[in-house]
C-alpha positions in Angstrom: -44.0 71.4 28.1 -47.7 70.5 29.2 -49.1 67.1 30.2 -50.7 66.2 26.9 -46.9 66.6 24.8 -45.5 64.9 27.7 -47.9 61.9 26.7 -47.3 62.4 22.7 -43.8 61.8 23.2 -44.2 58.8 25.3 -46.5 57.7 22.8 -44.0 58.7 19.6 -40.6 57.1 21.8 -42.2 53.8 22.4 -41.0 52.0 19.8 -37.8 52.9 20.5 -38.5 52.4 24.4 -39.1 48.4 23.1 -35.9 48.4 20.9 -33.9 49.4 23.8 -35.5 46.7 26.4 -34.9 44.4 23.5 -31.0 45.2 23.5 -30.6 45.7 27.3 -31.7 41.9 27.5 -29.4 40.8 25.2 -26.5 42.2 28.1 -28.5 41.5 31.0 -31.5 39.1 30.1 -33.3 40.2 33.4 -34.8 43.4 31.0 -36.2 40.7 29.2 -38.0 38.9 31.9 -41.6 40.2 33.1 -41.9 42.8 30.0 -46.2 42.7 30.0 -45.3 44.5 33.6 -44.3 47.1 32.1 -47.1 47.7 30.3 -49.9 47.3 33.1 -50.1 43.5 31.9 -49.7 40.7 34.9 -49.6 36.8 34.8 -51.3 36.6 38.0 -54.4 38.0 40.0 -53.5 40.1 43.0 -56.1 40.5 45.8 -55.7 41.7 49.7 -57.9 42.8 52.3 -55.4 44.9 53.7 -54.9 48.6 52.9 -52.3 48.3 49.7 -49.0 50.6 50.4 -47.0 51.0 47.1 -43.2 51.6 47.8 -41.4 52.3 44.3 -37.5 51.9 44.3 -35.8 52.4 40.9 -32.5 50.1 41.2 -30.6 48.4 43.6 -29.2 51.3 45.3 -32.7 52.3 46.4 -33.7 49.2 47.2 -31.0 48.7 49.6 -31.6 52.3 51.2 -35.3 51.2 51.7 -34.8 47.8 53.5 -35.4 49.2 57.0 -38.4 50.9 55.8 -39.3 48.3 53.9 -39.3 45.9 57.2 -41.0 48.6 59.5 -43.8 48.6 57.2 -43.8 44.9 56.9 -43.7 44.9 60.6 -46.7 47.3 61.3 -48.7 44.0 59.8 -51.7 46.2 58.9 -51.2 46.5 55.3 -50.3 44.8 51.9 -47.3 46.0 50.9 -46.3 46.5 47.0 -43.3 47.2 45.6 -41.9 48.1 42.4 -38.8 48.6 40.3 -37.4 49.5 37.2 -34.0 47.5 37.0 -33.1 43.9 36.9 -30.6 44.1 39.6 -33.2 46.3 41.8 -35.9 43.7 41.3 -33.6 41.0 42.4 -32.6 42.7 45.3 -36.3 42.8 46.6 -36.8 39.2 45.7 -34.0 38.3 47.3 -35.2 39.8 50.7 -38.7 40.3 50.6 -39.7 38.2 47.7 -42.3 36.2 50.0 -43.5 38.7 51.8 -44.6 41.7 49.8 -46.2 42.1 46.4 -42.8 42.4 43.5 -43.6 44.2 40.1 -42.0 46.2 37.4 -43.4 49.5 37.5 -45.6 50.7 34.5 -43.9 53.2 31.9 -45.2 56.6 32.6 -47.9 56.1 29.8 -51.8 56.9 30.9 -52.8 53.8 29.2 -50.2 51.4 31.5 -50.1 53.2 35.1 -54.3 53.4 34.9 -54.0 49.4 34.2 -51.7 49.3 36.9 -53.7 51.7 39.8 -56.4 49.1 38.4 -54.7 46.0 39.1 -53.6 47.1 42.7 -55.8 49.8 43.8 -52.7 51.3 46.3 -53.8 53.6 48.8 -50.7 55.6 49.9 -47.6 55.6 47.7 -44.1 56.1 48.5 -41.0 56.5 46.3 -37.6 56.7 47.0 -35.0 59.2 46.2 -35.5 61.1 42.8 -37.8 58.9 40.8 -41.2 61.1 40.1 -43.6 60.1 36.6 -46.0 63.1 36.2 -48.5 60.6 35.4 -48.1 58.2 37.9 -48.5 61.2 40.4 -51.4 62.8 38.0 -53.5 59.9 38.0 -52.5 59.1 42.2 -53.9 62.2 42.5 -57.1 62.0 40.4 -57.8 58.7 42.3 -56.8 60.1 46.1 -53.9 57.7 46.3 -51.4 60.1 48.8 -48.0 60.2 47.2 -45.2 60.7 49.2 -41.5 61.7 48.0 -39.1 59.4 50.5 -35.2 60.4 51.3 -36.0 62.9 48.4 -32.8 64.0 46.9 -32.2 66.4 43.7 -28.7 67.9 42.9 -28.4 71.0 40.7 -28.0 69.3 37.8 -31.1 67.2 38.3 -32.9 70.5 39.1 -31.6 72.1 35.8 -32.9 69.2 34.1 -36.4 69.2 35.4 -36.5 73.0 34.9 -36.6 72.4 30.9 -39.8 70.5 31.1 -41.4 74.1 32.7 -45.0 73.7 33.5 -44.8 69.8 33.3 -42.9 70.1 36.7 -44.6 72.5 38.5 -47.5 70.3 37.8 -45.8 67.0 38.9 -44.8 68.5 42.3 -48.2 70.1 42.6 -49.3 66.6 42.3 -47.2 65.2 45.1 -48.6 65.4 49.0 -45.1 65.6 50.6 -41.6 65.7 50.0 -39.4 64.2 52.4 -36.2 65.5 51.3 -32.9 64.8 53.0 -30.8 68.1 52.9 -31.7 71.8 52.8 -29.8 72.1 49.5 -32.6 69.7 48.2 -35.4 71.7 49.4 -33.9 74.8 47.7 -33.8 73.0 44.3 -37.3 71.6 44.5 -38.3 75.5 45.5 -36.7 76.6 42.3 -38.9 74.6 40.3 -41.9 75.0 42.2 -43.4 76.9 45.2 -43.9 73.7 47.4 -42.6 75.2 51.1 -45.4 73.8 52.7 -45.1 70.4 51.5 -41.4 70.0 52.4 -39.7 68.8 55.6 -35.9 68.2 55.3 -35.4 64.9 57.4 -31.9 63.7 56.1 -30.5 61.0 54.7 -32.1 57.6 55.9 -29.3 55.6 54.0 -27.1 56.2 57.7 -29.6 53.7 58.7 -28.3 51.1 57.3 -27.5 48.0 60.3 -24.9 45.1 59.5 -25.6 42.3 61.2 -23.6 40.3 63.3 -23.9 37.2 60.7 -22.9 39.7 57.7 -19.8 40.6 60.5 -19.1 37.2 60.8 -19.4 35.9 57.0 -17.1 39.1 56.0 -14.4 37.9 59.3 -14.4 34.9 57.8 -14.1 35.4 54.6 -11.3 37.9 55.2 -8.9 35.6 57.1 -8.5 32.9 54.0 -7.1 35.9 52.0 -5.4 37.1 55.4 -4.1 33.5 55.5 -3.2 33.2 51.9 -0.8 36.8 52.6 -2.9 39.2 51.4 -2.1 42.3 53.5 -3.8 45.0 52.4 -7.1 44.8 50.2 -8.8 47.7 48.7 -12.4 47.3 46.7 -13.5 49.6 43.7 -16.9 49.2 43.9 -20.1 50.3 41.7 -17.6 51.3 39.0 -18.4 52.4 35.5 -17.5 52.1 32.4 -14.5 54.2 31.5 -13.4 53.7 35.4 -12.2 50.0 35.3 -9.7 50.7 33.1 -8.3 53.9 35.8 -8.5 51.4 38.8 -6.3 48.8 37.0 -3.6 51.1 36.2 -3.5 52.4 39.9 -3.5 48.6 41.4 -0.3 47.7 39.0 1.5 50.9 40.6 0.2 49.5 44.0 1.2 45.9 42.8 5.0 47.2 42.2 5.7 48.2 45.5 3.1 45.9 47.3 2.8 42.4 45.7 0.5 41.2 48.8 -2.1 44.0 47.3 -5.9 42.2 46.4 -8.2 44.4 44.4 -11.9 43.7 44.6 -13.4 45.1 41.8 -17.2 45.2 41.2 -19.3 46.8 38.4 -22.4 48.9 39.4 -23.8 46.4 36.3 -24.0 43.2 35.8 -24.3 43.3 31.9 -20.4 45.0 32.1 -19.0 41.2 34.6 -18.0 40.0 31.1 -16.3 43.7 29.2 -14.2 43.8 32.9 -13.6 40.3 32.9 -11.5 40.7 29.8 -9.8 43.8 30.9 -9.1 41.9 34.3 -7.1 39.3 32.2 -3.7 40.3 32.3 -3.8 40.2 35.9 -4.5 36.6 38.0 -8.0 37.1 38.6 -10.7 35.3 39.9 -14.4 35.6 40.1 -16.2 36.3 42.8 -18.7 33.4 41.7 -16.3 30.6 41.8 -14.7 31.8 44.7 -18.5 30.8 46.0 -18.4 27.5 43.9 -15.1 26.5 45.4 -14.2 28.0 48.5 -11.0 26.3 49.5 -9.5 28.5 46.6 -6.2 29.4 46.7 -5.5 33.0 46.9 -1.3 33.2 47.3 -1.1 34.3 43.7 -4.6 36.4 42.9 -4.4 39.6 42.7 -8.2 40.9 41.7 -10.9 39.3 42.6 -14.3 40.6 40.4 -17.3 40.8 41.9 -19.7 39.6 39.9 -22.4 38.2 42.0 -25.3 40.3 42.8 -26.9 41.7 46.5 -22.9 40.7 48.1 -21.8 44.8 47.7 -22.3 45.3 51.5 -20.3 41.8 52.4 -17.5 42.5 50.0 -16.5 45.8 51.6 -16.2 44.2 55.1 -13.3 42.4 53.0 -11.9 45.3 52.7 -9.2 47.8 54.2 -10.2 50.7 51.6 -12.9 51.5 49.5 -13.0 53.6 46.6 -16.7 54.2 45.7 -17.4 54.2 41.9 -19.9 56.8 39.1 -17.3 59.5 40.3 -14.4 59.4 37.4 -16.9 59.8 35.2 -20.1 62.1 35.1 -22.4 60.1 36.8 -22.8 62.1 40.4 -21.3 59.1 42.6 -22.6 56.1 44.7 -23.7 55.6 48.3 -20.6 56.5 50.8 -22.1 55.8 53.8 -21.9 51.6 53.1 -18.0 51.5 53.2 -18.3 54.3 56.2 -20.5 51.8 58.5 -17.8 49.5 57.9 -14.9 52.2 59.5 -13.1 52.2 55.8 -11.4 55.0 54.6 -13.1 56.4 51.5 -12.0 57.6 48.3 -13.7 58.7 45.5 -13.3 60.8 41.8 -14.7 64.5 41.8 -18.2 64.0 39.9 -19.7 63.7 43.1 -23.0 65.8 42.3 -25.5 63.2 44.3 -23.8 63.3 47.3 -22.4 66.5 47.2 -23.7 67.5 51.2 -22.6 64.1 52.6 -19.1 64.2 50.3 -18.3 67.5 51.4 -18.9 66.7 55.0 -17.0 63.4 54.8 -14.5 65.5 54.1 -14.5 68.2 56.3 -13.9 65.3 59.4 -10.7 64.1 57.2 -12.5 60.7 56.1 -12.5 61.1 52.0 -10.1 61.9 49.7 -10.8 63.2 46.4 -8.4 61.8 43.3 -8.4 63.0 39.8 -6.9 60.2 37.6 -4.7 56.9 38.4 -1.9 58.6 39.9 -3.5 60.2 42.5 -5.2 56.7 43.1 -2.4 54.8 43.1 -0.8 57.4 45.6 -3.6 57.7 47.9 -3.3 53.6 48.3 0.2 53.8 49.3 -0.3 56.2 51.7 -3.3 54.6 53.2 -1.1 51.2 53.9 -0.6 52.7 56.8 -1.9 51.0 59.6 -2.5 54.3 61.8 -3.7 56.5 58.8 -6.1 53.8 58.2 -7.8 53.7 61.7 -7.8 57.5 62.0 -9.8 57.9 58.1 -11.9 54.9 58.9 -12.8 55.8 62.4 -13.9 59.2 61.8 -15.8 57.5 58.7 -18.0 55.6 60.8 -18.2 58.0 63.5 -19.4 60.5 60.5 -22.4 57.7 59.6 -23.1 57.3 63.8 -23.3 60.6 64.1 -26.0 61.3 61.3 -28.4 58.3 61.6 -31.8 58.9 63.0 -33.9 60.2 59.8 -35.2 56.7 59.3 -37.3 57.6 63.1 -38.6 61.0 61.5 -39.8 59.5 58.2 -42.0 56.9 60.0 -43.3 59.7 62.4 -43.9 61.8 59.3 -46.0 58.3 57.5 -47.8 57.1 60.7 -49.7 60.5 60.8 -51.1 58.9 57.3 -51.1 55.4 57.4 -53.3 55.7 60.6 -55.6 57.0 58.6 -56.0 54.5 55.5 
């Protein structure tokens, strides 16, 4: 595929591009909210005399990976700083935290007509993007213009790389587009070198994510939080968080086995997306339940007889797993490559986790190698692996080496701003 079918299609698929949006809103009525962004269209002037850096992070799991990047750059006080999305939740995640101090868009779709109204609007001079979300003509048209484009905690698993292979010239010219490619292991760098011969653009810096801080009032809001369901008897509480659908149901059946021979047990369960709180709501119902909302509504609730608690509040993941005593980390029973295991590991908790595991594979398989994660198949295994780990001393030794895993690794957060100040000095 060259650039010019890449651009037919866009232009054939939009229609159906609306229709989607359209129904997504109907689930989650962020996607309907801000649209004209989207399409290069904005409600409001925007005008700086600083140097505009564009940071673009596709959904909340980015968004959170970026906040100490985010507030370095912020810090540096030298430039305007934009940043973008493509999901509700992300969107709200930046709002939430740096809603009032940075410039908060949807990004354009990947159609010349939209991202040249958006370089327009905005006029970025450097831009950044997190993880695995390249446009060939956002990069094209960076390029064309001298905007220096930067790939950030770059990540791309086999199957990515497969995927990207398909599109043939259209990704050889995409990464011929892109200045540098910060990527986080060397198994990344040898899947972007299969699709393109990009050596000298690559550093392998690893996995910023390990940077993650809790603060001491996150510490203290999780203590307290976690003594009124101490105090109310619940002994051992295990979250299931960023599940998916076709997991819910898995997780429920392996906290009934745990319920039979633990009835103290507490299940936090939280859905990677918010337009699923209501579909698990109803499959939470034969259990005493209680949302994670109310409990915020009314918090001298009465947890004695609760025994799941849903998470359906948004920007609280982090928080809800200092609740816990266990974490199993959802997108892994099904085919969806995982979620971010180093969270739960900051907060010393034993990790478990389904095989499909395809976007953490190097952190996953080196979690463990030091004994910290254990792999289960179906709600058996689940259900087994929560009995076992209601043992006090099996529970410090996973969760210790856990953390001491994440301590061990952080420090690639230091060489990705080395690697930008050598540009942003310049602009």
């Amino acid at each position: 595929m060259n650039y010019w079918q890449y651009q037919l299609i866009w232009r054939a698929a939009l229609p159906l591009v609306k229709r989607r949006l359209k129904k997504r809103a109907q689930l989650n009525p962020g996607y309907g909210q801000n649209v004209s962004e989207r399409y290069g269209t904005y409600t409001q002037s925007y005008h700086s005399n600083k140097p505009v850096v564009w940071l673009h992070c596709v959904s909340v799991g980015e968004s959170i990976a970026a906040q100490p990047l985010i507030e370095w750059l912020i810090g540096l006080d030298r430039f305007q700083l934009l940043l973008t999305c493509s999901t509700p939740t992300g969107r709200d995640q930046l709002q939430s935290t740096f809603g009032d101090r940075a410039w908060l868009v949807f990004a354009p779709y990947d159609l010349e007509k939209f991202v040249t109204s958006f370089l327009d609007t905005f006029n970025p001079k450097i831009l950044l993007v997190m993880e695995t979300e390249l446009w060939p003509s956002i990069l094209k048209h960076c390029k064309k213009r001298g905007i220096t484009s930067f790939l950030i905690n770059g990540r791309l698993s086999e199957k990515s790389a497969k995927g990207y292979a398909k599109l043939g010239g259209l990704s050889r010219t995409m990464l011929a587009d892109i200045d540098k490619l910060l990527v986080q292991y060397e198994t990344d760098k040898i899947h972007f070198l299969q699709l393109a011969d990009v050596e000298s653009k690559i550093n392998v810096l690893g996995s910023i994510k390990f940077d993650i801080t809790i603060s001491e009032n996150l510490r203290n809001c999780a203590l307290q939080l976690k003594n009124q369901l101490r105090e109310a008897g619940k002994d051992f509480i295990w979250i299931a968080a960023s599940t998916h659908l076709g997991e819910d149901e898995i997780i429920l059946q392996a906290h009934q086995e745990l319920l039979k021979q633990n009835p103290n047990g507490l299940l936090i369960l939280v859905p990677r997306h918010p337009e699923r709180f209501e579909s698990v709501a109803q499959l939470c119902s034969p259990y005493k339940f209680v949302k994670r909302s109310l409990w915020i509504a009314n918090s001298e609730l009465n947890f004695k007889d609760v025994q799941v608690i849903l998470g359906d509040t948004l920007g609280e993941l982090m928080l809800l797993y200092g609740l816990a005593d266990v974490a199993f980390v959802g997108g892994s029973l099904v085919e969806n490559g995982g979620h971010n295991l180093v969270e739960p590991a900051n907060w010393s908790l034993p990790l478990l986790s389904g095989p499909s595991l395809f976007n953490f594979s190097v952190i996953s398989s080196q979690l463990k190698q030091v004994a910290a994660l254990e792999i289960v198949h179906d709600s058996v295994q689940l259900a087994d692996a929560l009995t076992a780990l209601q043992s006090d001393n099996l529970r410090a030794e996973k969760g210790g080496a856990a953390l001491a895993f994440a301590k061990k690794n952080r420090g690639a957060l230091d060489r990705v701003k080395d690697a930008l100040l050598l540009f942003l000095s310049k602009i």
